[in-house]
Backbone bond lengths (Angstrom), bond angles and torsions (degrees), N, CA, C in turn:
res aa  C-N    CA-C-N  psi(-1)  N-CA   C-N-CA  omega(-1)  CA-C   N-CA-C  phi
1 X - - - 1.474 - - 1.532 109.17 -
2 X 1.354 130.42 128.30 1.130 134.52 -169.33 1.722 99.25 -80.63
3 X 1.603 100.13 153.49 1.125 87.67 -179.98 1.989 115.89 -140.07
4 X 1.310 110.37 135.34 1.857 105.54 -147.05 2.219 88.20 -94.50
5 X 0.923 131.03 176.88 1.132 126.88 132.87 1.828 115.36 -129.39
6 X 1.270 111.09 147.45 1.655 124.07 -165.72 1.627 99.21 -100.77
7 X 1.007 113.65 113.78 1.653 112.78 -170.43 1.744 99.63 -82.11
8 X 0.945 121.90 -10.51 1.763 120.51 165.52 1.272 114.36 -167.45
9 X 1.456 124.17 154.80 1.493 134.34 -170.06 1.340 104.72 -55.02
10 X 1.330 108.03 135.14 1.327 134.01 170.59 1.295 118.49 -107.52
11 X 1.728 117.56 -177.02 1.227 110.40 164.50 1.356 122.72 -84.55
12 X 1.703 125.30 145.25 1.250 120.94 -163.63 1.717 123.08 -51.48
13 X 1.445 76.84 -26.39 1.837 76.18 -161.14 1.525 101.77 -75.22
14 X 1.275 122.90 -18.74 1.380 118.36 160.45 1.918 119.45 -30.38
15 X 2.132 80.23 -75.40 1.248 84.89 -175.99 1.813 128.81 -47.40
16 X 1.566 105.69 -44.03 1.243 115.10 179.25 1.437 112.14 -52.92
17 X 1.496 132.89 -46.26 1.691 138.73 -179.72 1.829 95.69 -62.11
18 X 1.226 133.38 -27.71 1.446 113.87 169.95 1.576 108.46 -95.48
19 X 1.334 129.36 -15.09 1.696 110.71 174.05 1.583 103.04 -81.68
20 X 1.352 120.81 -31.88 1.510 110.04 162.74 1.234 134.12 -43.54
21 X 1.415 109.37 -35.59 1.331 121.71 -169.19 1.734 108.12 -99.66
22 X 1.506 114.23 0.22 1.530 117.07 148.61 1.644 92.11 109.57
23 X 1.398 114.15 -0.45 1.519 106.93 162.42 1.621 120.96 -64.23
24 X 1.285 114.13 138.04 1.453 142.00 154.48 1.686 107.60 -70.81
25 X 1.885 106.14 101.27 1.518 88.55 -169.83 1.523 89.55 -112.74
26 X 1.416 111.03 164.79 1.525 117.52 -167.65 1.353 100.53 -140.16
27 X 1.596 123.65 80.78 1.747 148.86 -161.40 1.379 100.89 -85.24
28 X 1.719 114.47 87.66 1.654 84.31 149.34 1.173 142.58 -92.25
29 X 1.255 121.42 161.34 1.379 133.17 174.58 1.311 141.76 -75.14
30 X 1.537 140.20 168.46 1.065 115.80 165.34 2.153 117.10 114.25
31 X 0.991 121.20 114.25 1.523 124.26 -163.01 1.535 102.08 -43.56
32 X 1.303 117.69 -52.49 1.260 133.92 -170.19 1.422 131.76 -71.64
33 X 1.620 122.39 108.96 1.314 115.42 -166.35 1.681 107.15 -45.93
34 X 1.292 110.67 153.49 1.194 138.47 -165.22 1.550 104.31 -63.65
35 X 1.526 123.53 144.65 1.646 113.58 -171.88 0.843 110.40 -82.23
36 X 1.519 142.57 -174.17 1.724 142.50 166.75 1.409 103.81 -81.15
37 X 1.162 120.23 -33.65 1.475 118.45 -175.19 2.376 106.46 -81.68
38 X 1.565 105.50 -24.01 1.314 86.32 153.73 1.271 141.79 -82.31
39 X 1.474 109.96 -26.51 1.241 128.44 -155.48 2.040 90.94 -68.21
40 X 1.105 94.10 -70.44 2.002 101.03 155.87 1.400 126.47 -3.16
41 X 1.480 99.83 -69.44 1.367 117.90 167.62 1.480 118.72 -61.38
42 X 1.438 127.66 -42.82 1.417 120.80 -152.27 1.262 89.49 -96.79
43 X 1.326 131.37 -27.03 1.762 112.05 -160.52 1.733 96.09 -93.49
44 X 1.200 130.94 3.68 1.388 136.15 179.76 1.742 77.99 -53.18
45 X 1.474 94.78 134.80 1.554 93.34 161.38 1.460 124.28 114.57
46 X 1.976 91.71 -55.54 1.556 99.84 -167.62 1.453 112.77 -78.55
47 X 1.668 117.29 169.85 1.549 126.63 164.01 1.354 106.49 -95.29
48 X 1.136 134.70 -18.15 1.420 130.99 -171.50 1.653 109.11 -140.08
49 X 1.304 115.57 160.37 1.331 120.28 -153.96 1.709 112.09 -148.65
50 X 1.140 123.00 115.08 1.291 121.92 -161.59 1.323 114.95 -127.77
51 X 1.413 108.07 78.48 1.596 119.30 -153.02 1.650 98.17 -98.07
52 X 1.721 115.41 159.41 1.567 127.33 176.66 1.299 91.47 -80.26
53 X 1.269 121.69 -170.90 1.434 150.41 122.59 1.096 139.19 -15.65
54 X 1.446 93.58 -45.84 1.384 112.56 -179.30 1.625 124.55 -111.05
55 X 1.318 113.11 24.17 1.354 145.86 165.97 1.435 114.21 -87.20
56 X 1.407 125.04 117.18 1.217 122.15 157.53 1.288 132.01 -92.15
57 X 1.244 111.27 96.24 1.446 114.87 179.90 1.640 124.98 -85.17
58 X 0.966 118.20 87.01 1.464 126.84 158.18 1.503 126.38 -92.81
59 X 1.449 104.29 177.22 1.500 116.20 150.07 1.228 137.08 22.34
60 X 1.387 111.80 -93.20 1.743 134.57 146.94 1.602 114.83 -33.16
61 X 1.301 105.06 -70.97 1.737 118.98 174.47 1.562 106.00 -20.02
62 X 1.629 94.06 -86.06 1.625 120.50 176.94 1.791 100.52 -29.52
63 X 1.558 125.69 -69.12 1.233 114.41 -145.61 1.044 107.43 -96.18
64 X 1.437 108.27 23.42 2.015 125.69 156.73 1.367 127.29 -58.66
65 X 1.465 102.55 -42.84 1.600 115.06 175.10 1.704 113.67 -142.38
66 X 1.106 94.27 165.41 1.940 99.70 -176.34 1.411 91.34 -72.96
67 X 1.489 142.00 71.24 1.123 135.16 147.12 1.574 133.15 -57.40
68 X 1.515 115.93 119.62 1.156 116.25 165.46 1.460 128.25 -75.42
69 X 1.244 94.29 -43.26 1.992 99.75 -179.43 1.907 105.07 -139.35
70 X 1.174 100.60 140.72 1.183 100.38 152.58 1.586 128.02 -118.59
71 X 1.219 137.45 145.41 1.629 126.87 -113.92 2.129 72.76 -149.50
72 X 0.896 123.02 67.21 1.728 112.13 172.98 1.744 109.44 -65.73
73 X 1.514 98.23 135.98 1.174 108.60 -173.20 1.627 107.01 -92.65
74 X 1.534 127.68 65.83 1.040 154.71 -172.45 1.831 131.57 -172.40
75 X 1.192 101.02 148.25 1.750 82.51 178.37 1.483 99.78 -93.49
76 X 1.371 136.76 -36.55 1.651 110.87 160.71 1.801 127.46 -42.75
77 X 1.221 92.09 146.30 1.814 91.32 173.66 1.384 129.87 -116.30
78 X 1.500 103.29 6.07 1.318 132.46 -143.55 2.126 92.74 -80.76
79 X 0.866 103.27 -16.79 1.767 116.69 166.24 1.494 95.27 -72.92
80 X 1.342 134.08 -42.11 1.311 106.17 -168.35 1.882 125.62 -112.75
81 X 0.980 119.52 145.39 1.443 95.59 -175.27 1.578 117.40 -85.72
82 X 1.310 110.44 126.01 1.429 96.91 -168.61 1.278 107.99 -91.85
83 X 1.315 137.44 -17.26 1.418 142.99 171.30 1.494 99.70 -38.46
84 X 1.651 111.63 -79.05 1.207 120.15 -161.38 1.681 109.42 -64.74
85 X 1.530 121.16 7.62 1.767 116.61 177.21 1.478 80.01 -122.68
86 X 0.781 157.44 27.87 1.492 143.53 134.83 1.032 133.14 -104.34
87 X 1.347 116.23 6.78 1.684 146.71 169.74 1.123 92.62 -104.33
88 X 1.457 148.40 -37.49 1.740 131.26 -177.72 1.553 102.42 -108.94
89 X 1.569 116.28 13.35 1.840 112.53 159.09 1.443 86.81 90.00
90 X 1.019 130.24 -6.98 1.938 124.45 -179.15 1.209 120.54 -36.37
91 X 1.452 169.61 94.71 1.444 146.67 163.23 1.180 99.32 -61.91
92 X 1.612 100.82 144.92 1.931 122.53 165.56 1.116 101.91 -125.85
93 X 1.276 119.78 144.79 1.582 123.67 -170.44 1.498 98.54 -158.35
94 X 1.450 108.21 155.52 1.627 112.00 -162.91 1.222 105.90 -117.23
95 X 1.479 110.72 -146.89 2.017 118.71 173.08 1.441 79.37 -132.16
96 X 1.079 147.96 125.80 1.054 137.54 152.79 1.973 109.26 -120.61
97 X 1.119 135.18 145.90 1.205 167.75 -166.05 1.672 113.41 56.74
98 X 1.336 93.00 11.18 1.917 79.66 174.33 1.686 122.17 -98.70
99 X 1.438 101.89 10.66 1.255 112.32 -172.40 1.720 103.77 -108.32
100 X 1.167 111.60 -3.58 1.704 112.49 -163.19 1.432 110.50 -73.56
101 X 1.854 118.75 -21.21 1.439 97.57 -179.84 0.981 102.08 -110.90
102 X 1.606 137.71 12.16 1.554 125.35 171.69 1.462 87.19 -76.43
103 X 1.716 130.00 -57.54 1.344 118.81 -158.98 1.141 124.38 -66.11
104 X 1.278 115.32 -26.44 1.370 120.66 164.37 1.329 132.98 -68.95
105 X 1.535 126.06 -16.83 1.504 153.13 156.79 1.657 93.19 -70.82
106 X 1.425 129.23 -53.47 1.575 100.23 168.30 1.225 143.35 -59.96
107 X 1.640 104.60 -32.57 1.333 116.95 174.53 1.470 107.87 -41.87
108 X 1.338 118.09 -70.89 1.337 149.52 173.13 1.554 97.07 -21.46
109 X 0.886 112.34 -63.64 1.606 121.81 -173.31 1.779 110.85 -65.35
110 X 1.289 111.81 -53.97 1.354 104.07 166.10 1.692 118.63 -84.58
111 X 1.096 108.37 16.33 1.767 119.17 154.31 1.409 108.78 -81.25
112 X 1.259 110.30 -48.82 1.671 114.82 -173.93 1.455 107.01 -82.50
113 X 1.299 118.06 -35.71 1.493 114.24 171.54 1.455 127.81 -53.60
114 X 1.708 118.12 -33.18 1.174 136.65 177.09 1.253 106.58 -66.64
115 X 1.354 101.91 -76.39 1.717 121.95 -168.69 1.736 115.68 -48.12
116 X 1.619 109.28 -29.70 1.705 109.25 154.66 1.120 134.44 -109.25
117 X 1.443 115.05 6.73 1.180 117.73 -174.93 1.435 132.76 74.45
118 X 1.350 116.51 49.92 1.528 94.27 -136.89 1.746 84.81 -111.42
119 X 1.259 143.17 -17.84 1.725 121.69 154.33 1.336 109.50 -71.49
120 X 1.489 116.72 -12.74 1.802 83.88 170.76 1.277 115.84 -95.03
121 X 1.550 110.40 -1.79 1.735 124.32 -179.16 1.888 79.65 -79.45
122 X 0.989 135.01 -68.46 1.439 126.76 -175.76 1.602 116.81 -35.93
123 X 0.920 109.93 -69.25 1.217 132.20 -177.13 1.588 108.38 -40.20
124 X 1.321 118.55 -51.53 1.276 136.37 -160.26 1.951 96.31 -83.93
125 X 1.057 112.60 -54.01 1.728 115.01 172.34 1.688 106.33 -51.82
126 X 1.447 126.18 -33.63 1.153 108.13 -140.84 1.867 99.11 -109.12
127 X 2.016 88.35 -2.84 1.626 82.95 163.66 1.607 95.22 -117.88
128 X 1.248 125.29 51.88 1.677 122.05 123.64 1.827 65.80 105.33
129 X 0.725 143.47 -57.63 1.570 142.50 -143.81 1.870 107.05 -39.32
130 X 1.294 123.98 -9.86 1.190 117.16 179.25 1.622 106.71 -113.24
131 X 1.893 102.71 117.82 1.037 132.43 -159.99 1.466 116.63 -110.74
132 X 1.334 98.58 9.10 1.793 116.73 -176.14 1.455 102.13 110.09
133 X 1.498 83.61 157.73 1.563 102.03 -175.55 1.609 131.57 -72.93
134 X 1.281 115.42 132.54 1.825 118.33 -165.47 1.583 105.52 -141.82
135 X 1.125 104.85 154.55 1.464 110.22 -174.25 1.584 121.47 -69.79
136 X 1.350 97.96 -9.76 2.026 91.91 177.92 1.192 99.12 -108.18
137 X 1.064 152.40 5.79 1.849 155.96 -131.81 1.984 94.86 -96.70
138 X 0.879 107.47 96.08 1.407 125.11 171.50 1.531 112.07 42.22
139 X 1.491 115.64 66.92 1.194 128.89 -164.03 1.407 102.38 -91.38
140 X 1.250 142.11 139.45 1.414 162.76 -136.78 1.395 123.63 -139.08
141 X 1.348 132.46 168.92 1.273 127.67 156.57 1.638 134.93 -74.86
142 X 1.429 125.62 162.06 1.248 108.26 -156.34 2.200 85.82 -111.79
143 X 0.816 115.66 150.27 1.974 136.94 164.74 1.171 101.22 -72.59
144 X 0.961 119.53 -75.26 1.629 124.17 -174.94 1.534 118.24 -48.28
145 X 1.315 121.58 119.41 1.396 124.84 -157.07 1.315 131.38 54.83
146 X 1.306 123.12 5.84 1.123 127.33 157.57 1.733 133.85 -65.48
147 X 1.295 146.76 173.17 1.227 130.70 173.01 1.241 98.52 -141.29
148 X 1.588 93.38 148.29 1.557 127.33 -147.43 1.404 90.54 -142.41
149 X 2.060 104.51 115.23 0.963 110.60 -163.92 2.056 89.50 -119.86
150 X 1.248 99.94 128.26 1.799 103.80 -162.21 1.966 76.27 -112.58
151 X 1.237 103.68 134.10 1.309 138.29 171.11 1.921 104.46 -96.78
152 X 1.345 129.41 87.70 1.018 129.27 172.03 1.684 113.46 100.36
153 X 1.516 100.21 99.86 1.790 103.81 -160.34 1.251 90.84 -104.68
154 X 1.652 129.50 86.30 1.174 133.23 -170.20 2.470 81.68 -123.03
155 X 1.517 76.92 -151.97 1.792 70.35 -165.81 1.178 123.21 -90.93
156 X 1.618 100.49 4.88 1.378 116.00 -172.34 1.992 94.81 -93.04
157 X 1.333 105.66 -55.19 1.409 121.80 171.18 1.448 117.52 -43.88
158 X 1.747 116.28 -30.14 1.415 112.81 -153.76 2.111 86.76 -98.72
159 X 1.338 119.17 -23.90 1.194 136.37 175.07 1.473 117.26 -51.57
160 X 1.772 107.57 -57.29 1.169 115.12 163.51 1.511 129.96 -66.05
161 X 1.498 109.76 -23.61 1.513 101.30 168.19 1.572 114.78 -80.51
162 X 1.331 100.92 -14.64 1.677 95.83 -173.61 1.993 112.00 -77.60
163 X 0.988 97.47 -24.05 1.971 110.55 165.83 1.531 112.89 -98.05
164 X 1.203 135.73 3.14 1.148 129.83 159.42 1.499 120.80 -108.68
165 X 1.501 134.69 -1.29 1.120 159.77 137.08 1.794 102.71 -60.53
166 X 0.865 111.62 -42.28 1.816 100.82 171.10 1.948 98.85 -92.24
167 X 0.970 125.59 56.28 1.454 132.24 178.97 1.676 106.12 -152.90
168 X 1.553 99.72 -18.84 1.478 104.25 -170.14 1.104 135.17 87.31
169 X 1.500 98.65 8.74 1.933 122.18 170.04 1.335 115.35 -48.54
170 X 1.528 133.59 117.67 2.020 97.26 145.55 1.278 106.84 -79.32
171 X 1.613 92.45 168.88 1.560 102.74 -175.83 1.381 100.69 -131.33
172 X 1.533 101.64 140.17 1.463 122.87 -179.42 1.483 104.31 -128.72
173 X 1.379 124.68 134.70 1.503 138.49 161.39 1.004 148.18 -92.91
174 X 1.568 157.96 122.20 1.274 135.32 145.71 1.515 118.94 -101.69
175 X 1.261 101.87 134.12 1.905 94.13 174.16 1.134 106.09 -168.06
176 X 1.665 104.08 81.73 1.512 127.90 -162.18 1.124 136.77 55.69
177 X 1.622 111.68 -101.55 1.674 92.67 168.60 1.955 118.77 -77.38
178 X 0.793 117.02 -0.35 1.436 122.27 -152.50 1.586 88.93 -115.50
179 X 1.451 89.21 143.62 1.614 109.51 175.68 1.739 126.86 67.52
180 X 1.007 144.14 -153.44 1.100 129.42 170.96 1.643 121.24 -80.91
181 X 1.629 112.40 172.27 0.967 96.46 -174.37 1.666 103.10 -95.12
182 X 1.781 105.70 160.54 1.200 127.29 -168.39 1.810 113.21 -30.19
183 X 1.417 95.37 -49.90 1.866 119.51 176.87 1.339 106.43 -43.52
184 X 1.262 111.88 -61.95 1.531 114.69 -157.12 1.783 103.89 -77.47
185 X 1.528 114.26 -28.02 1.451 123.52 -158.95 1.783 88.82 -63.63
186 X 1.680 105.56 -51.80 1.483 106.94 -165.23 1.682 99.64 -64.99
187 X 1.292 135.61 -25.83 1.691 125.50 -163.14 1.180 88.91 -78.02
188 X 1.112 141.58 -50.14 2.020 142.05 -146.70 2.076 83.30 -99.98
189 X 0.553 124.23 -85.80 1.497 105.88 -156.97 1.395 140.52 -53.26
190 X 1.204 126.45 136.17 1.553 144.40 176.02 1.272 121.37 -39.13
191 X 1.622 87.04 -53.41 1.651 106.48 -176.32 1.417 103.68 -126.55
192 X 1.448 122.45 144.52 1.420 130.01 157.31 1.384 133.88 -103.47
193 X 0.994 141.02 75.08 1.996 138.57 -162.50 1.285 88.84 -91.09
194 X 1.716 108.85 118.17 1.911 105.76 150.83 1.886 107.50 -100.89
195 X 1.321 60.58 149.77 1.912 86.87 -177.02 1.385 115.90 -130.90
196 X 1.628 112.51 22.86 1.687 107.36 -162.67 1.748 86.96 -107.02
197 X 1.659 118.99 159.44 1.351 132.91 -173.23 1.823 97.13 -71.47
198 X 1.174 99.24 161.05 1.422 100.11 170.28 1.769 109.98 -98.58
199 X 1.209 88.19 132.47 1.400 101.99 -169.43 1.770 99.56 -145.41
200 X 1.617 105.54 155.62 1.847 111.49 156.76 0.957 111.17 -32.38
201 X 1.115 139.80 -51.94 1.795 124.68 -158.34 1.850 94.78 -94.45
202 X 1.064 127.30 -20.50 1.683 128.74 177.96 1.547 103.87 -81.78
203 X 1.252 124.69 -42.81 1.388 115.78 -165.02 1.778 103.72 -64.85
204 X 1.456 90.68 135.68 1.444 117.21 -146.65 1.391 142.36 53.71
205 X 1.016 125.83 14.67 1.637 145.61 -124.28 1.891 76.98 -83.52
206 X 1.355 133.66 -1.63 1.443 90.66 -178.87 1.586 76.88 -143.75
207 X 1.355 116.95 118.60 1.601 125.00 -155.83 1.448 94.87 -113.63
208 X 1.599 106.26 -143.06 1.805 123.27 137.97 1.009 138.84 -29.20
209 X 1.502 93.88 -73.11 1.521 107.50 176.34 1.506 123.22 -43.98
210 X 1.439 102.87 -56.72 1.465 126.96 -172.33 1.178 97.84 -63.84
211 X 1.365 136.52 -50.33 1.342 122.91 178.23 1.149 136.12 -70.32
212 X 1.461 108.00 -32.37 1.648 119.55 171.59 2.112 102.05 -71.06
213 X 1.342 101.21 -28.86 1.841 83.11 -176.54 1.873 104.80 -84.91
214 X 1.501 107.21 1.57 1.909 93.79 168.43 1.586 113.95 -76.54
215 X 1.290 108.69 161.63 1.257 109.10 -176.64 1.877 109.56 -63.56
216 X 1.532 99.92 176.78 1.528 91.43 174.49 1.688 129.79 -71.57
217 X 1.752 87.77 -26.99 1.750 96.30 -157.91 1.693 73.41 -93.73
218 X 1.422 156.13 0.78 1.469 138.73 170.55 1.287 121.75 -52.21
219 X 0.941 106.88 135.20 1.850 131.89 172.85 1.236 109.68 -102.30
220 X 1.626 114.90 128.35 1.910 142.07 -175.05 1.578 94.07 -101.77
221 X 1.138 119.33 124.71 1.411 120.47 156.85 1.813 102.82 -131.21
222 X 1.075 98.56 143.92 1.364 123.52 166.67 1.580 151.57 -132.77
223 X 1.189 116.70 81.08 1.351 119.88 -173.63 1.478 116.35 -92.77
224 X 1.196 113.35 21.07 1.543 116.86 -171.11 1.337 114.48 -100.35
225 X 1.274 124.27 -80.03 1.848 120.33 -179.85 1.853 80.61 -157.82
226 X 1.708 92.50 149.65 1.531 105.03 -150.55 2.266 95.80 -78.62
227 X 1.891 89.56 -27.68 1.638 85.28 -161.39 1.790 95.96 -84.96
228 X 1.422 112.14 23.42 1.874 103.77 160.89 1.686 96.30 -72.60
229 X 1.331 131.08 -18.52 1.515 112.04 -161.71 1.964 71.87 -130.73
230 X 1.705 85.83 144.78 1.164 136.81 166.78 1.728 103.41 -70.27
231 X 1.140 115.33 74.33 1.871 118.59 -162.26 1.723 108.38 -63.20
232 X 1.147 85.92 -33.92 2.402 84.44 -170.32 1.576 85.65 -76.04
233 X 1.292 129.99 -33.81 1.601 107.41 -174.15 1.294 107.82 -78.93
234 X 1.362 120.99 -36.50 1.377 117.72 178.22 1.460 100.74 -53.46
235 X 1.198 139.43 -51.27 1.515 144.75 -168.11 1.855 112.53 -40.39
236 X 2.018 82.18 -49.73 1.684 101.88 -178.15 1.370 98.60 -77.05
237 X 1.387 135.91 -29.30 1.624 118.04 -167.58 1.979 91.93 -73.22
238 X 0.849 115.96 -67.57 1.722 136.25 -156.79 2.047 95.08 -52.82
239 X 1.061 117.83 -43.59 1.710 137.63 175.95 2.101 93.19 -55.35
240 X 1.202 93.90 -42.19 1.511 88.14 -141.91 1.835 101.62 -115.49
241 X 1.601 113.42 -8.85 1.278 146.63 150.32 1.715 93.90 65.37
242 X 1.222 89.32 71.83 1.391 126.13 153.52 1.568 104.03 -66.49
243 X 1.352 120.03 -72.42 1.071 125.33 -172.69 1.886 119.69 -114.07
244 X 1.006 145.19 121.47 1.588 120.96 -173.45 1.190 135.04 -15.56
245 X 1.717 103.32 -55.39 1.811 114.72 -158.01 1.168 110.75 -176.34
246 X 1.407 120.40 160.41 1.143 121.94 172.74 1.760 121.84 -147.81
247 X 1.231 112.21 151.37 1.556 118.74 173.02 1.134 107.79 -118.89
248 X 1.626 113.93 127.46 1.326 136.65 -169.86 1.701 116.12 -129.87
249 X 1.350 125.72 94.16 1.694 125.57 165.01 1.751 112.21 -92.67
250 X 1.692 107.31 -4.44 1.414 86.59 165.80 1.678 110.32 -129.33
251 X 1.186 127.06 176.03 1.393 124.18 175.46 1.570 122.69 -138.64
252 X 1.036 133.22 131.97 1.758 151.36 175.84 1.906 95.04 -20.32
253 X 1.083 106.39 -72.64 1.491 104.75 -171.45 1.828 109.77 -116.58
254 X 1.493 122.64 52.03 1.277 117.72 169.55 1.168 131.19 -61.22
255 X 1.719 124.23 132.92 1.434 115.84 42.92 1.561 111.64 -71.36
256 X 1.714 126.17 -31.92 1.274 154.69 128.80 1.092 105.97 41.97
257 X 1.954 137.15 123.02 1.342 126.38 157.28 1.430 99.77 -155.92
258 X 1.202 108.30 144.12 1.468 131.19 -148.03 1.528 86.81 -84.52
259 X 1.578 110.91 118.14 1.402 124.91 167.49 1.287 115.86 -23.55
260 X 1.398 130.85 -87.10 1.069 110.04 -178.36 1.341 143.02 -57.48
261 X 1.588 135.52 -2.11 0.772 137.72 152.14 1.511 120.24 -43.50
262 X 1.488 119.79 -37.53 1.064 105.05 -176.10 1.625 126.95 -102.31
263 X 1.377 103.10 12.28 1.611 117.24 149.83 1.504 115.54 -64.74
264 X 1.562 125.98 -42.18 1.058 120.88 -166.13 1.700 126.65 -87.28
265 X 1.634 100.90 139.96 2.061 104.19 -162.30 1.322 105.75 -70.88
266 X 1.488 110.63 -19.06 1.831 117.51 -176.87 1.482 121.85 -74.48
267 X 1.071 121.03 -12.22 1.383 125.06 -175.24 1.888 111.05 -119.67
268 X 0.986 109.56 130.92 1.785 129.78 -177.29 1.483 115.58 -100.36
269 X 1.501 132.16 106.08 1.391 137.07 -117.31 1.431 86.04 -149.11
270 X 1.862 122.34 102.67 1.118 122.01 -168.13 1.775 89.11 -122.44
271 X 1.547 105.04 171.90 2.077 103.78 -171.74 1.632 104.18 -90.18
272 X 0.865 110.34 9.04 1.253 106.22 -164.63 1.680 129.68 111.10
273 X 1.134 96.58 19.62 1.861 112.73 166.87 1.000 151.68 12.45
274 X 1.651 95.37 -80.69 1.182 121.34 -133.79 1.825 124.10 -66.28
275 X 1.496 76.29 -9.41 1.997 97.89 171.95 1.184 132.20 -139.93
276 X 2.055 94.51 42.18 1.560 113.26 166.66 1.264 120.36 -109.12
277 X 1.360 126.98 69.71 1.363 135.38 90.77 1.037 163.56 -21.27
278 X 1.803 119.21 94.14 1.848 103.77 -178.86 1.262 108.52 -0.04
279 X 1.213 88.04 -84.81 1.729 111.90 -151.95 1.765 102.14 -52.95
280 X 1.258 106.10 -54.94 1.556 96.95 -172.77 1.405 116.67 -49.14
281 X 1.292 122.75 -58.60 1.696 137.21 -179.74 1.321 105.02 -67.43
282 X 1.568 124.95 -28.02 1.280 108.38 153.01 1.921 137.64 -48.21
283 X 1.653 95.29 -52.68 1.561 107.25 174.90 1.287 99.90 -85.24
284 X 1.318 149.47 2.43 1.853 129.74 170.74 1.682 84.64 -84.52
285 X 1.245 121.40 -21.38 1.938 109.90 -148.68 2.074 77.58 -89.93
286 X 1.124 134.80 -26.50 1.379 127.62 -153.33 1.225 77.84 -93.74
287 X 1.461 121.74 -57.52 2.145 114.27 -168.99 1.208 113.37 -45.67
288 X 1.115 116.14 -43.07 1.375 123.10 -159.38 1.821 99.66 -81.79
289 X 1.253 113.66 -48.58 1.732 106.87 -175.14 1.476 90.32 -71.01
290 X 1.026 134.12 -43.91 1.770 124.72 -177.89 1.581 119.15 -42.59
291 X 1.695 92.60 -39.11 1.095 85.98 -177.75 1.473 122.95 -87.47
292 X 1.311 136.75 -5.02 1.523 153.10 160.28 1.034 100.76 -65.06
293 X 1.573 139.70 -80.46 1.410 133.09 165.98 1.480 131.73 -9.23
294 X 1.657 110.46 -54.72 1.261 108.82 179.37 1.927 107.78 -70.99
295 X 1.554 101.71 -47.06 1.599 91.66 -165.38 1.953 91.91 -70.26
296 X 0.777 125.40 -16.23 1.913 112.70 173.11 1.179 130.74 -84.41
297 X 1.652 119.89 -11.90 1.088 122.63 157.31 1.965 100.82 -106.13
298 X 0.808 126.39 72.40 1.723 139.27 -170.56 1.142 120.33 15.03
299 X 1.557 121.36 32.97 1.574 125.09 -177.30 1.542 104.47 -86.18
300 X 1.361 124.00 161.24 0.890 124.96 153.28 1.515 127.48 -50.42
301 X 1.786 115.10 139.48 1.756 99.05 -168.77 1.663 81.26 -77.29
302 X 1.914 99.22 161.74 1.498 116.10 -177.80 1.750 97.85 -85.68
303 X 1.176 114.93 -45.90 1.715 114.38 170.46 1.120 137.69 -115.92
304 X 1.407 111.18 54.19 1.844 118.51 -162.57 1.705 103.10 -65.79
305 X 1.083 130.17 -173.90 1.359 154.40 -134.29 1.087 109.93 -173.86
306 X 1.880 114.33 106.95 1.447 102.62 170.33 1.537 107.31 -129.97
């Protein structure tokens, strides 16, 4: 009987579609991503491997157990090294497209959250500070006719332009070769959403520079991977209002967030979200055991990673 281990609770029906299918699953528990010194310990053993996000799987990891596949319960892969599992024959395989309209329904949400302010409109009522209504009282940016410049028009990116075009957005792109270049996207737009994978040429991809050439009244949102933004500068742009504001569901070193960020009223500071949904975390927890199943009983994986 093959046997997987789950580096944190999933959704059940996951687990249940691999004990059907005659897997031995080995679930840990517990709020807190899994340590380096357990993760070591628990996969001693297994053929299959059912790592978060927030798992680093390398090297060491891999030559812990006779692993056949590792099955990440994410469509980034950037947790795992695929060099070193394609040198020991490893398959890695992701969830990829069932997460694109929860994240893109967050974006949306921390677009609208920014652009009105609406935790510091909370925030501000709930310590007594609202004394009746006046015409300058935490006045905001407007969606409608604004431009919304999406950094990476992949399906998560192409999702968010398709609900911000019913808001009255234009939309402008970069995502490598296609569309404008990165420079010009940040001078002309209102709003910025990245949506590109983290990769060498992305890590940091929106620094100083990038921040000092957005406009002043511009809004940073980010639902993509936290180390695309340069976070202590973002801290100093948003502190020192370089740029308006920002919405953030991922972070540089998570669970991890750079102190001052969380002094400041301009920025909207979510745990990592953007694809908690029943339904969504339901179908990544079924992709992901589907996909262990097939490469353990000798099927082809349905979403490998190369």
């Amino acid at each position: 009987m093959p046997r997987v281990l789950i580096t944190q609770a999933i959704d059940p029906a996951a687990v249940t579609l691999l004990r059907d299918a005659g897997v031995e699953v080995e679930q840990r528990q517990g709020p807190a991503p899994i340590t380096r010194s357990e993760l070591l310990r628990l996969v001693a053993g297994c053929d299959g491997l059912l790592p978060m996000l927030t798992d680093r799987i390398d090297g060491p990891v891999l030559d812990a157990a006779p692993l056949k596949v590792v099955s990440n319960h994410a469509v980034g892969v950037d947790n795992v090294d695929l060099a070193a599992a394609a040198e020991r024959s490893i398959i890695v395989t992701n969830t990829p497209g069932v997460l694109t309209e929860a994240t893109a329904e967050l974006t949306m949400a921390l677009l609208l959250a920014t652009a009105r302010r609406i935790v510091e409109a909370d925030h501000f009522l709930r310590a007594g500070g609202y004394q009746g209504w006046r015409p300058t009282l935490l006045r905001g940016a407007d969606l409608d006719g604004a431009v919304l410049g999406i950094v990476g028009m992949g399906r998560i990116g192409s999702a968010v332009a398709r609900r911000a075009e019913a808001f009255g957005m234009t939309i402008i792109e970069s995502s490598g070769d296609r569309g404008l270049p990165l420079s010009e996207l940040l001078t002309r737009a209102d709003f910025v959403s990245l949506h590109c994978p983290l990769t060498a040429d992305t890590h940091h991809l929106i620094g100083e520079p990038e921040l000092r050439a957005m406009k002043s009244s511009a809004i940073l949102i980010n639902t993509a991977r936290g180390a695309v933004v340069d976070e202590e500068t973002l801290a100093q742009a948003l502190a020192e209002r370089w740029i308006a504001a920002a919405g953030l569901d991922v972070f540089e070193h998570e669970p991890a967030v750079v102190p001052k960020l969380l002094e400041l009223d301009n920025v909207v500071l979510l745990p990592h979200i953007a694809s908690a949904t029943t339904r969504c975390r339901r179908r990544m927890g079924e992709l992901a055991a589907g996909n262990l199943v097939a490469v353990l009983t000798g099927r082809p994986a349905p979403n490998p990673v190369t």
